[in-house]
N, CA, C and O of each residue as an XYZ file, in Angstrom:
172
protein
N      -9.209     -0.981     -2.337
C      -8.498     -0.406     -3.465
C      -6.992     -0.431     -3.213
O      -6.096     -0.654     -4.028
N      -6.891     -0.107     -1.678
C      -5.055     -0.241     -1.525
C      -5.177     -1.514     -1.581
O      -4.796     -1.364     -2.742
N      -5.344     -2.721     -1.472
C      -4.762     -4.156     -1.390
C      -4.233     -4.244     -2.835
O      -3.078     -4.375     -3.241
N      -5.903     -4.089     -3.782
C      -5.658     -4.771     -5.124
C      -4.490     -3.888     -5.707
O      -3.812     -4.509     -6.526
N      -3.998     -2.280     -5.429
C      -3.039     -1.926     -6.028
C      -1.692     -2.736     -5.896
O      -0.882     -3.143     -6.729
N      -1.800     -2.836     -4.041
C      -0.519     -3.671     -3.858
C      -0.253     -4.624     -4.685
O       0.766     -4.691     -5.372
N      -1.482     -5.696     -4.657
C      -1.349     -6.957     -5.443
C      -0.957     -6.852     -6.860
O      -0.301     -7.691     -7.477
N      -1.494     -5.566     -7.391
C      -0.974     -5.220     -9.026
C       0.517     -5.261     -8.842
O       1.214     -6.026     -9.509
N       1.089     -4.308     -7.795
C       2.530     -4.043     -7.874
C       3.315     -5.406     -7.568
O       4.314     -5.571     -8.269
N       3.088     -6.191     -6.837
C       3.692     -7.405     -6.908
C       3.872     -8.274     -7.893
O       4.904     -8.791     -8.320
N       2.092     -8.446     -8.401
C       2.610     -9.611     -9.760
C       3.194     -8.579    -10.758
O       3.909     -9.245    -11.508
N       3.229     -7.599    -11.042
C       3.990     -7.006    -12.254
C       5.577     -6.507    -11.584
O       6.094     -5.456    -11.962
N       6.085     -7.199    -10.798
C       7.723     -6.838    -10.521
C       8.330     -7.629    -11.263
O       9.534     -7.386    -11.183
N       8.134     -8.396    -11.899
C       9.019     -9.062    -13.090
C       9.200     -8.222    -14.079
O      10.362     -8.148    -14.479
N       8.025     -7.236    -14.863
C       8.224     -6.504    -15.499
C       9.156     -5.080    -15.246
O      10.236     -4.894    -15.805
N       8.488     -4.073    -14.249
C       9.167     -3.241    -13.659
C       9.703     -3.462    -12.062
O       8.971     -3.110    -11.137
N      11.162     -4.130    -11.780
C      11.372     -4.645    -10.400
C      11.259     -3.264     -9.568
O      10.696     -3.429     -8.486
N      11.580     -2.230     -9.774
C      11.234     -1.458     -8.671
C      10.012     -1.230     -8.309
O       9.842     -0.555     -7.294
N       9.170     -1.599     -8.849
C       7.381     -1.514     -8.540
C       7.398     -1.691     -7.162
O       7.009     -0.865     -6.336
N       8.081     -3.318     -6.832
C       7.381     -4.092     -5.645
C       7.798     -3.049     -4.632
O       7.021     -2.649     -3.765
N       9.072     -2.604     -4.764
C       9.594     -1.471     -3.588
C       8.363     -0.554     -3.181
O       7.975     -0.460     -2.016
N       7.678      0.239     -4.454
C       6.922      0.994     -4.235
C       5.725      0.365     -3.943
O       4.928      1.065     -3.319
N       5.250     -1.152     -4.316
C       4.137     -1.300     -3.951
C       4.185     -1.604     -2.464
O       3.109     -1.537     -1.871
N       5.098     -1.877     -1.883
C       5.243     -1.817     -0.204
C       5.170     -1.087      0.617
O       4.758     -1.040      1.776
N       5.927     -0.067     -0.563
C       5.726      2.067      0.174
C       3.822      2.318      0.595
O       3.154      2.781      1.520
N       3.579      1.620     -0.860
C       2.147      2.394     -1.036
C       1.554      1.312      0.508
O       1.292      1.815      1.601
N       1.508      0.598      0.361
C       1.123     -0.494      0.861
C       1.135      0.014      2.681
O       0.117      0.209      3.345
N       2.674      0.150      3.221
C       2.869      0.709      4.153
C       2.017      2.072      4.798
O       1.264      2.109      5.771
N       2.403      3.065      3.952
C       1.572      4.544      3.929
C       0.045      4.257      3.979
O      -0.433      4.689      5.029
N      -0.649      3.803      3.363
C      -1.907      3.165      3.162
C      -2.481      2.399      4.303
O      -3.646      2.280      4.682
N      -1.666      2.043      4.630
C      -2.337      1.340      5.879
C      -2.083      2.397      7.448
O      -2.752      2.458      8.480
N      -0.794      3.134      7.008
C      -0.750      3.953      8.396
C      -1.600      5.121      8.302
O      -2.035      5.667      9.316
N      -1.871      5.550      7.076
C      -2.804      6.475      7.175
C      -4.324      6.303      7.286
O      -5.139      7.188      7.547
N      -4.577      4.909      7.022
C      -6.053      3.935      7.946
C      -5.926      4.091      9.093
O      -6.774      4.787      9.652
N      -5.175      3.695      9.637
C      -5.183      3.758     11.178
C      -5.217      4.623     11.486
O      -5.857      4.563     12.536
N      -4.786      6.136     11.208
C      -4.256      7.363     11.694
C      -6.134      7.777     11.389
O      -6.777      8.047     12.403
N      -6.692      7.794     10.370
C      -8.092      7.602     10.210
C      -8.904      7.495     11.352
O      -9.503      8.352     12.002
N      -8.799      6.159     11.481
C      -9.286      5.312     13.178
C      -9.506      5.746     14.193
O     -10.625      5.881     14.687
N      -8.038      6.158     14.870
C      -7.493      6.999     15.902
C      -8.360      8.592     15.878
O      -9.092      8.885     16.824
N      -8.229      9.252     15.056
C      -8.798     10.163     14.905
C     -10.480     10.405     14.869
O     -11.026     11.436     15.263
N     -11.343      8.928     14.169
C     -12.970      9.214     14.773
C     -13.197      8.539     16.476
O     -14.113      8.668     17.288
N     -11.779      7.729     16.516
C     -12.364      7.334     18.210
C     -12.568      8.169     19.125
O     -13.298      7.953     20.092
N     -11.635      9.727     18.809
C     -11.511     10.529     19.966
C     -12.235     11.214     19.982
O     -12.305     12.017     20.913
């Protein structure tokens, strides 16, 4: 679900250009909070 959002926010930055900013935010956060996920059932 985070990828395809990212991917929404990219192809629609022609329309709204600050999207892609945020779809990188989301994109970023989303993935560190997977990992942070991870980390947390290994221990």
């Amino acid at each position: 679900m985070m990828l395809i959002s990212w991917v929404l926010g990219l192809l629609t930055c022609t329309i709204y250009l600050p999207l892609q900013l945020w779809a990188w935010l989301a994109l970023i956060i989303g993935v560190g909070f997977f990992v942070w996920h991870i980390m947390l059932r290994r221990e």
